[in-house]
C-alpha positions in Angstrom: 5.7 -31.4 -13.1 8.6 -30.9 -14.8 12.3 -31.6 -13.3 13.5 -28.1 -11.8 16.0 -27.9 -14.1 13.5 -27.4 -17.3 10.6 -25.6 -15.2 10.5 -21.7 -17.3 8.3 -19.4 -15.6 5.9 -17.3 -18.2 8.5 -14.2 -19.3 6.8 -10.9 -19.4 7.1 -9.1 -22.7 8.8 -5.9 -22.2 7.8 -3.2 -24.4 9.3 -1.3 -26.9 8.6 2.7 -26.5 6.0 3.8 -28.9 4.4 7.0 -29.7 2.2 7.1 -26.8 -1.7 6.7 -27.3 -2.1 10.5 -27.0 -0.1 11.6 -29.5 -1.9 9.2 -32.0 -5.1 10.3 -30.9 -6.0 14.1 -31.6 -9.1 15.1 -33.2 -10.4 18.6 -33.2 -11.2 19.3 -29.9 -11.4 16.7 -27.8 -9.2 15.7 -24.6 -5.5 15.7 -25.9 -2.3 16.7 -23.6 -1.4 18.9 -26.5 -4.2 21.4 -26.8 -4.5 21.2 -23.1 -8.5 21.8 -22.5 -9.6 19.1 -19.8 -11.1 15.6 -20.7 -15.0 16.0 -20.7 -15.7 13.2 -19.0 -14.3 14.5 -15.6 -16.2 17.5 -15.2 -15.6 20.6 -14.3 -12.7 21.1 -11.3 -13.7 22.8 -7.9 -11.6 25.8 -7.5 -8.5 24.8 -4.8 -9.6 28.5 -3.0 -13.1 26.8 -2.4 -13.0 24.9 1.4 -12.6 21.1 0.9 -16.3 20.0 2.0 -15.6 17.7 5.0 -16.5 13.8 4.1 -18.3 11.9 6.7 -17.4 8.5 7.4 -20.5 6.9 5.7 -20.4 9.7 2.6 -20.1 6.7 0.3 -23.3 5.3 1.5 -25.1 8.4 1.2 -27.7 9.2 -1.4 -28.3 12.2 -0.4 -25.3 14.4 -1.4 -25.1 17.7 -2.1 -23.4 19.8 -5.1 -20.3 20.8 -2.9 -19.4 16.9 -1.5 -20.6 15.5 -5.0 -17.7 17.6 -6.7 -15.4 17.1 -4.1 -15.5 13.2 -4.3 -15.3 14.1 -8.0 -12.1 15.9 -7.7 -10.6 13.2 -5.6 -11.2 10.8 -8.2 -9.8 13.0 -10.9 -6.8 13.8 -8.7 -6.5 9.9 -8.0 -6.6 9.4 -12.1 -3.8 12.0 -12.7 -1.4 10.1 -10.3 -1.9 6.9 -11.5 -1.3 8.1 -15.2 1.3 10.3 -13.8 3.1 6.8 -12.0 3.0 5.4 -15.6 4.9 8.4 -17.6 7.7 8.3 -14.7 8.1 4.6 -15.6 8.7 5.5 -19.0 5.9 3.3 -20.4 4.2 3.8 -23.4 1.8 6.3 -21.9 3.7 9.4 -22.1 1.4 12.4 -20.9 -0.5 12.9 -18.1 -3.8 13.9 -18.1 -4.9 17.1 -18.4 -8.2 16.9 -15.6 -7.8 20.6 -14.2 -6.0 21.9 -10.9 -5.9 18.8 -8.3 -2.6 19.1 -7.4 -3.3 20.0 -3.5 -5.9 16.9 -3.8 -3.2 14.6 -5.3 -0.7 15.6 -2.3 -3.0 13.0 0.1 -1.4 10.0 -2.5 2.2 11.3 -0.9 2.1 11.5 2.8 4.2 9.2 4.4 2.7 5.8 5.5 1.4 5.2 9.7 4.1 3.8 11.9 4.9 0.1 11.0 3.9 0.8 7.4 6.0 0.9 4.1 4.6 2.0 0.2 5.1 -0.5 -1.8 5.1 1.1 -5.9 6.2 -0.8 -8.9 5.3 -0.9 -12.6 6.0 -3.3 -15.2 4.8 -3.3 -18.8 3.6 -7.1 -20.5 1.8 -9.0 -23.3 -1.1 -11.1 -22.1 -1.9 -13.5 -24.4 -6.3 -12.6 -24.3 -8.1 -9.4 -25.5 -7.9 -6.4 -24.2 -12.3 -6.7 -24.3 -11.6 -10.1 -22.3 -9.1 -8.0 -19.8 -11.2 -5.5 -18.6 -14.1 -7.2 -18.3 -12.3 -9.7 -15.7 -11.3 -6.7 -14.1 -14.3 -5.2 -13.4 -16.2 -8.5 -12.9 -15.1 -9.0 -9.1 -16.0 -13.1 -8.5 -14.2 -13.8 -11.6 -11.4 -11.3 -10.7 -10.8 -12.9 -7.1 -10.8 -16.4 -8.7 -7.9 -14.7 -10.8 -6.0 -14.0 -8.1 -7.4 -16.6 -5.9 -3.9 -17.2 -4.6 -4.0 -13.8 -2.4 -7.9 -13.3 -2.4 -10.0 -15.1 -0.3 -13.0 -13.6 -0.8 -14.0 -10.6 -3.6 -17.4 -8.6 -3.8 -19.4 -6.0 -5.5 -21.2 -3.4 -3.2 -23.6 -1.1 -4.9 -23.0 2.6 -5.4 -25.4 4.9 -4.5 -27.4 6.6 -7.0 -25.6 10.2 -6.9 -21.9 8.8 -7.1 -23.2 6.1 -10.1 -24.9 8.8 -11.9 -21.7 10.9 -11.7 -19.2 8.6 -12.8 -21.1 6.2 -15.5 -21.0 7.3 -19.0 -20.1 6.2 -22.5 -16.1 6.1 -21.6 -16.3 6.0 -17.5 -17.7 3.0 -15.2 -17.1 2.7 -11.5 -17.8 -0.6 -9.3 -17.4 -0.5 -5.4 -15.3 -3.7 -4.7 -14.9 -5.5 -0.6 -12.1 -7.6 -0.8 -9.4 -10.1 1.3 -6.3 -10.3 0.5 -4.7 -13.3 3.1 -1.4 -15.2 2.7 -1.5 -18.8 3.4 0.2 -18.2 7.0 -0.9 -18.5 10.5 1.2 -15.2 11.3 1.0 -13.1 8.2 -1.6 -10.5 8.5 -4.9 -10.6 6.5 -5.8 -7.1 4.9 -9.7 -6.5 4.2 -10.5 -3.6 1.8 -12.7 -1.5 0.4 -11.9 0.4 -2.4 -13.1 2.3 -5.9 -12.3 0.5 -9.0 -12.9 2.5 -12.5 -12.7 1.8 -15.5 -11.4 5.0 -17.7 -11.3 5.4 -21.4 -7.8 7.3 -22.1 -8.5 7.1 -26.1 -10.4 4.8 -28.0 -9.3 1.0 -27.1 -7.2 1.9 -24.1 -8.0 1.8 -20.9 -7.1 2.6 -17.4 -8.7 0.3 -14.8 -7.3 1.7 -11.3 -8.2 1.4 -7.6 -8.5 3.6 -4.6 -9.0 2.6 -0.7 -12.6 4.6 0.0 -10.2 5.8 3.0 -9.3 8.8 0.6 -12.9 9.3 0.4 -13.9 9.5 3.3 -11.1 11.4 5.1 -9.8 8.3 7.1 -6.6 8.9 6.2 -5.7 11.3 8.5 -5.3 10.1 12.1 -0.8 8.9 11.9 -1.7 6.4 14.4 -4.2 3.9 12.3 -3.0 0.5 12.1 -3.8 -0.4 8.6 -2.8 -4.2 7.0 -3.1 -2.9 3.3 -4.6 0.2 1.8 -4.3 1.0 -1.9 -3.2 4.3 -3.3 -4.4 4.7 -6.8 -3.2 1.2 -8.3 -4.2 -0.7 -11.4 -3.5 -1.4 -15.3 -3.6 0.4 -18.4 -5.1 -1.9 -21.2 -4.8 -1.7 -24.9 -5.0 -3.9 -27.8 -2.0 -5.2 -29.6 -2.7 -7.6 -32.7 -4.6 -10.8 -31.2 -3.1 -10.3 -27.8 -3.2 -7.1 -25.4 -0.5 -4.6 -24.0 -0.9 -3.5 -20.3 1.0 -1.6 -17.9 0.7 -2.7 -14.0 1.1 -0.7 -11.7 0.9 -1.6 -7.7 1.1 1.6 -5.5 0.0 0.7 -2.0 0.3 1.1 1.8 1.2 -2.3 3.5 2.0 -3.5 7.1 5.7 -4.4 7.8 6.2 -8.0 9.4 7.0 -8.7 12.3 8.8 -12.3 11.7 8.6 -15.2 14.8 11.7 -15.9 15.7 11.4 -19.4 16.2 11.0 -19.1 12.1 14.2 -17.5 11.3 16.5 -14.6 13.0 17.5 -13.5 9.7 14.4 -14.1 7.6 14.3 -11.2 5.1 10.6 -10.6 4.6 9.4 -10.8 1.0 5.8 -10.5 0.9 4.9 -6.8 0.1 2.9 -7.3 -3.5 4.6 -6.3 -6.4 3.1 -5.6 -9.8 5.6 -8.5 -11.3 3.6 -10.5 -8.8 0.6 -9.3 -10.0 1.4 -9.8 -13.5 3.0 -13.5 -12.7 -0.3 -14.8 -10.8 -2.6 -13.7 -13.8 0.0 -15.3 -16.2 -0.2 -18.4 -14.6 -4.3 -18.7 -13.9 -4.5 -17.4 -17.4 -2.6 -20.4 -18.7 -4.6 -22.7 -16.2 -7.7 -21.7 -17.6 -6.5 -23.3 -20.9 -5.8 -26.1 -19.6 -5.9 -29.6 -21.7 -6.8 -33.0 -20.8 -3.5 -34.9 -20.9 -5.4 -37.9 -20.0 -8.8 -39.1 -19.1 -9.3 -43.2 -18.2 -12.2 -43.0 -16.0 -14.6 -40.9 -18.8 -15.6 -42.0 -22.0 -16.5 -38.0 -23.0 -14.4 -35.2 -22.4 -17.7 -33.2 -21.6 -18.4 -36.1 -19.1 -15.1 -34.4 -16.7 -15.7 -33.2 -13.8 -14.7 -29.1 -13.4 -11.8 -29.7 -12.1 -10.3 -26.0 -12.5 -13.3 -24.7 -10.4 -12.6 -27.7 -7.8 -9.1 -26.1 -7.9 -9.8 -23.2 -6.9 -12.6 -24.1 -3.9 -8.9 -26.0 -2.4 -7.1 -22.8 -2.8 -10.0 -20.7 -1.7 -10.8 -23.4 1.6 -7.0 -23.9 2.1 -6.4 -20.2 3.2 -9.2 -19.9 5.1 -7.5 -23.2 6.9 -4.4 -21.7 7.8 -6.5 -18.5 8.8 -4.5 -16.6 11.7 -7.9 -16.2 13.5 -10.2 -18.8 13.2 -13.6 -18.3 13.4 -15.5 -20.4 16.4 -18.5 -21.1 14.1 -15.8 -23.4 11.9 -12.9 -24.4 13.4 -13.0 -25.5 17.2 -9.6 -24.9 18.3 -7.6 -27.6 20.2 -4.1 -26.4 20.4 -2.2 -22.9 19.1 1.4 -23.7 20.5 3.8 -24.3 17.4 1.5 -27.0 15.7 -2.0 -25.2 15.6 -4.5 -28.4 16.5 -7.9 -27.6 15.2 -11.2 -29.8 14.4 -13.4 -28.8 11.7 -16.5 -28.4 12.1 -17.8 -28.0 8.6 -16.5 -31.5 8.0 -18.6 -32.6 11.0 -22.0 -31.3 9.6 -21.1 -33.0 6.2 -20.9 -36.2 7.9 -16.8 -36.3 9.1 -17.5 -35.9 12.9 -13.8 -36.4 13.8 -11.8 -34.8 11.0 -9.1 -33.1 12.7 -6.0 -30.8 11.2 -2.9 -29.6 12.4 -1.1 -27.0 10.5 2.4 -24.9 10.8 5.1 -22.9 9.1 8.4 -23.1 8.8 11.3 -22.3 7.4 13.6 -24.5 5.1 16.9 -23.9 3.5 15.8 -25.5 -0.2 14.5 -23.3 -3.1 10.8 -23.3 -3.5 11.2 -24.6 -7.0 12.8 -28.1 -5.3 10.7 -28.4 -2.7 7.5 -28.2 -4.9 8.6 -30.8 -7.3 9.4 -32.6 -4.1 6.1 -32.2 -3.2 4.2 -32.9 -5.6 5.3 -35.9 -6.2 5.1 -37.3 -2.8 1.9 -35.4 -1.5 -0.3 -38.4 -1.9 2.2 -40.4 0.7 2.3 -38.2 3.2 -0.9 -37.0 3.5 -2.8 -40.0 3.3 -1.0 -42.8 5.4 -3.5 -45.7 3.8 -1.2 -45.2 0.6 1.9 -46.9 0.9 2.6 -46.8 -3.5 1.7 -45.0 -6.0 0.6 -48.2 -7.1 -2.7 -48.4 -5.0 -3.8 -44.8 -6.8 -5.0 -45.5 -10.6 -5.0 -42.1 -12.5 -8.6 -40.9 -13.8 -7.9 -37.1 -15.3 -5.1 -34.8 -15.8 -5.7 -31.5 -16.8 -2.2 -29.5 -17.8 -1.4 -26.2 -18.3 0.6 -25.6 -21.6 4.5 -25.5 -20.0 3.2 -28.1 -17.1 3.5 -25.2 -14.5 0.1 -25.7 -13.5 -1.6 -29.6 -13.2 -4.9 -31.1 -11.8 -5.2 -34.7 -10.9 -8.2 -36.4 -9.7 -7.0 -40.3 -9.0 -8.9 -43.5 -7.8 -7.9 -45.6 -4.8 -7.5 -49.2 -5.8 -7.0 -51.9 -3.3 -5.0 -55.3 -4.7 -5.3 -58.7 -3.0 -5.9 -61.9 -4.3 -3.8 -61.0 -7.6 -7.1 -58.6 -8.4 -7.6 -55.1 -8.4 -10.6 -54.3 -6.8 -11.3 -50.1 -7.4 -12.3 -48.3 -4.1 -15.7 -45.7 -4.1 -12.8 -42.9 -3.0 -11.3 -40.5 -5.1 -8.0 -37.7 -4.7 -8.1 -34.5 -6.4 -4.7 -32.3 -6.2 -3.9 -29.3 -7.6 -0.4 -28.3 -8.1 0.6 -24.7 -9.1 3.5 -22.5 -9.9 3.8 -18.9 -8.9 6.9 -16.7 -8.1 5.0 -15.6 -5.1 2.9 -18.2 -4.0 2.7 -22.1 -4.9 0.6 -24.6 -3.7 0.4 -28.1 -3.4 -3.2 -28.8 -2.7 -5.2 -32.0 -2.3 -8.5 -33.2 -0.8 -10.5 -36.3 -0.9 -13.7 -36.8 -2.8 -16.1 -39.8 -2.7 -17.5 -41.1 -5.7 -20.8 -39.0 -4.6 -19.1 -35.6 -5.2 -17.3 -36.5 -8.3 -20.5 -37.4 -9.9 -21.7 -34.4 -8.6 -19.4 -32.1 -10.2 -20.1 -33.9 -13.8 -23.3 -32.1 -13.4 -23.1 -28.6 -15.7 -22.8 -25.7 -14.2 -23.1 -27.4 -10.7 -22.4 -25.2 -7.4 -19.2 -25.8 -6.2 -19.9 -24.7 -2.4 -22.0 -28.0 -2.1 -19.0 -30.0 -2.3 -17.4 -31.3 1.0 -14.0 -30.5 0.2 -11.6 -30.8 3.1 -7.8 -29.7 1.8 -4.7 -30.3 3.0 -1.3 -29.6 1.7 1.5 -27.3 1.2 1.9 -23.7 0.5 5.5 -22.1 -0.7 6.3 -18.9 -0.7 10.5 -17.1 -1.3 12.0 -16.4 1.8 13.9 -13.7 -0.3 15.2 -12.2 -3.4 15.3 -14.8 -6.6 11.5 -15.9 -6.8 11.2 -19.6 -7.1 15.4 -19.7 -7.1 15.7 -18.5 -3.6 18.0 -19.7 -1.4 15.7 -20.5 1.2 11.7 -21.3 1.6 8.8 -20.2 3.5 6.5 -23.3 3.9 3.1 -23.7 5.6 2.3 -27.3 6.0 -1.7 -28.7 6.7 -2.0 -32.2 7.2 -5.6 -34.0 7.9 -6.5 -37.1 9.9 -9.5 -39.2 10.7 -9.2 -39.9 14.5 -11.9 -41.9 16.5 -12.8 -41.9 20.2 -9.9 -40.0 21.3 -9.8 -37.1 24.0 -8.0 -33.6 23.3 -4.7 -34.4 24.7 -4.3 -37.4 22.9 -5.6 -36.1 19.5 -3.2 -33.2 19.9 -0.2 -35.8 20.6 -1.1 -38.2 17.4 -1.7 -34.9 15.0 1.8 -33.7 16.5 3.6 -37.0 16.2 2.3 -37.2 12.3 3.2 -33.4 11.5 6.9 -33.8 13.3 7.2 -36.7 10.6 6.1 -35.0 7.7 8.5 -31.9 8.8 11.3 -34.4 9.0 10.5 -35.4 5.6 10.8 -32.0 3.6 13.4 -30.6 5.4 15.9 -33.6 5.0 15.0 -34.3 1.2 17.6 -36.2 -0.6 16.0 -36.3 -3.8 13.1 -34.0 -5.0 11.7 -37.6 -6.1 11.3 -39.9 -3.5 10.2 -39.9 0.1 11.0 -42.6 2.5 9.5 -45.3 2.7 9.0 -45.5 6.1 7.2 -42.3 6.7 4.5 -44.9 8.8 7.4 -46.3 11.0 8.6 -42.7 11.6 5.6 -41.4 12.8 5.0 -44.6 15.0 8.1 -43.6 16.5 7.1 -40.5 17.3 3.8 -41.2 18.9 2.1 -43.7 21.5 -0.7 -45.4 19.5 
């Protein structure tokens, strides 16, 4: 990591007005805003004097539709198209038109109503370069495993549900494709609300080589929207990118319009905590930035293999920590995993996957707080000292002999997978235990991630193409997230901590007074840094102090 001082976030591009892709694209008779006749790939429009068909709850499932609900859903797409072009035009982005798709105004009024009580509408656009084709682009889009592990710092879980025959048939030709997507969205958080979701994604040619990939909650589909009183966590009203090419890069405009749960912030956090967690389309735009750096990442150095094809996938290791670090800090845990010990202000857990793989007394305590240091500081912080304070066998940085690191190219984004060496005797004897760590820079999220691997699973992931869920990866680490305005320069931090011990024979009460000793030290530690550097050497002593052994 670099100092904080030279750390530059990826700038986003901002675009210079254009003639907008419909103006440059008018042949004969074919959609234009200019000649006004409808685009043919949207069909023809119900008329507004014909009763809205009512949508069951299940309509999407249904293979069985008739003309009347067919054109109805039909017109609720086309009304959801028009506002998420129209969202573009009033941010003055290169698309300057909205479509012409016939008379959907009444439909497009459902986009407008006012969120349920305990909601806000979070809408936002900004226009960027990405440095990948606008072929490569959309095809992460509508590819859902590959888009969650995109934004794998939000998204715990992304999948693909099939369509049913009438609704594919309807909306798959030559310039229209449709997926049905299930996703959750969770922040690393024991008290921030997880949002599951299931929405519409197409994909929508506006003119040749431009695209407009947008979303919407099936809740518009199926007439869920109406009762004021639903508690929702996130819903999205039509949301997405427009894509096209530009040179060897591609130009897109994002645009986040969605429905989203206010939070209710614990006092015992902060009293004047200004929440800061709504998703923006910068934050959409800096998280894809950053993972499409990290997926050029280059071996800095490598003094364990003799091949670079011999490393192991450490980028997909990287993101099974993120993925199993969220589901850690998961505000409900599920019984089948985690068998919970304690949820006072330290949540005490033991985890049960770890048992079956062969740790029968791996045991994790994990909180958040709030600390009056920029997120930038504390990562550095952090990332130098993880190894320390998670593992209390390390007492230098000596005892950990460096095997790979994989860099992004500004150093915002590193994975390190390290060897534990043991000296004595004036020899250096190398220990069958390795530490993988993943450190990463966002403006909404960073992590500091790290988990132990024996030699078992390292040879393991040499293996091409190997699965990654039959690795026994047990993260712990650090999660950062702004606790305000300024991004990774605010004032103040929001900071979930997970820590992981090895305890043996011990009974509930005293396994939740060691795991609370060792988390009261490592709390100490961060929130009483005196340089982003170094942690005190007596991290050991300071825990002793804090618990009976």
């Amino acid at each position: 990591m670099k100092h904080e001082t030279e750390t530059k976030l990826p700038k986003t591009e901002q675009l210079i007005h254009e003639p907008s892709v419909e103006q440059k694209y008018n042949q004969g008779e074919q959609y234009s805003p200019e000649n006004g006749l409808s685009d043919p790939d949207m069909g023809s429009v119900v008329s507004p004097n014909i009763p809205n068909y009512s949508c069951s709850m299940d309509i999407l499932s249904n293979d069985e539709l008739g003309f009347l609900e067919l054109q109805n859903l039909n017109n609720i797409m086309k009304a959801a198209y028009k506002e998420f072009m129209t969202i573009a035009v009033t941010a003055n982005a290169w698309v300057f038109h909205p479509p012409v798709v016939g008379s959907v105004e009444d439909i497009q009024e459902m986009f407008h109503t006012p969120p349920p009580q305990g909601s806000i509408v979070e809408c936002s656009v900004v226009s960027v370069v990405f440095p990948v084709t606008s072929r490569l682009l959309t095809s992460i889009m509508m590819d859902t495993e590959r888009w969650a592990s995109m934004f794998s710092n939000i998204i715990c879980y992304g999948s693909e549900e099939a369509v049913v025959a009438p609704l594919k048939t309807l909306w798959t030709t030559d310039t229209l494709e449709v997926i049905l997507v299930n996703a959750e969205f969770r922040l690393p958080a024991e008290y921030l609300p997880r949002g599951r979701i299931r929405f519409l994604r197409f994909k929508k040619m506006i003119v040749p080589d431009t695209w407009a990939i947008f979303d919407v909650s099936t809740d518009y589909f199926d007439d869920a929207i109406s009762d004021p009183a639903q508690k929702i966590a996130y819903r999205r009203r039509p949301s997405g990118v427009i894509i096209r090419q530009r040179g060897f890069h591609c130009e897109a405009i994002w645009i986040e319009n969605s429905v989203v749960q206010e939070i209710d912030i614990p006092k015992n956090i902060c009293s004047t905590f200004t929440s800061n967690f709504p998703l923006t389309a910068e934050h959409w735009v800096s998280m894809l930035s950053q993972n499409l750096k990290r997926r050029r990442s280059k071996v800095v150095t490598s003094e364990m293999f003799d091949e670079i094809h011999g490393l192991p996938n450490l980028l997909v290791i990287g993101d099974s920590l993120r993925k199993v670090y969220i589901e850690t800090v998961s505000p409900f845990p599920r019984e089948k995993t985690w068998d919970l010990f304690s949820d006072d202000k330290v949540r005490i857990l033991r985890d049960m996957n770890a048992h079956s793989s062969g740790y029968p007394n791996d045991y994790i305590a994990s909180t958040t707080i709030y600390i009056p240091q920029t997120p930038l500081r504390l990562l550095t912080f952090m990332d130098t000292n993880n190894v320390k304070l998670q593992w209390l066998s390390i007492k230098s940085q000596a005892q950990l002999k460096t095997s790979v690191v994989f860099f992004s190219e500004d150093e915002s984004n590193c994975i390190s997978l390290r060897a534990k060496v043991d000296t004595g005797d004036g020899e250096v004897v190398e220990a069958l235990e390795f530490f993988v760590q993943e450190t990463s820079l966002d403006e909404y999220c960073s992590f500091v991630i790290s988990s132990r691997m024996s030699e078992a699973d390292v040879h393991l992931s040499l293996i091409p193409r190997f699965c990654k869920e039959s690795l026994c990866l047990r993260p712990s680490g650090f999660a950062i997230m702004p606790a305000g305005p300024g991004g990774l320069q605010s004032n103040a931090s929001l900071v979930t901590i997970c820590i992981r011990r090895e305890l043996e024979n011990m009974k509930v009460d005293r396994v939740i007074e060691e795991m609370s000793g060792y988390m009261n030290a490592v709390v100490d530690q961060i929130t009483h840094i005196q340089s982003p550097n170094v942690v005190e050497d007596d991290l050991n002593s300071e825990w002793n102090n804090t618990t009976t052994l």
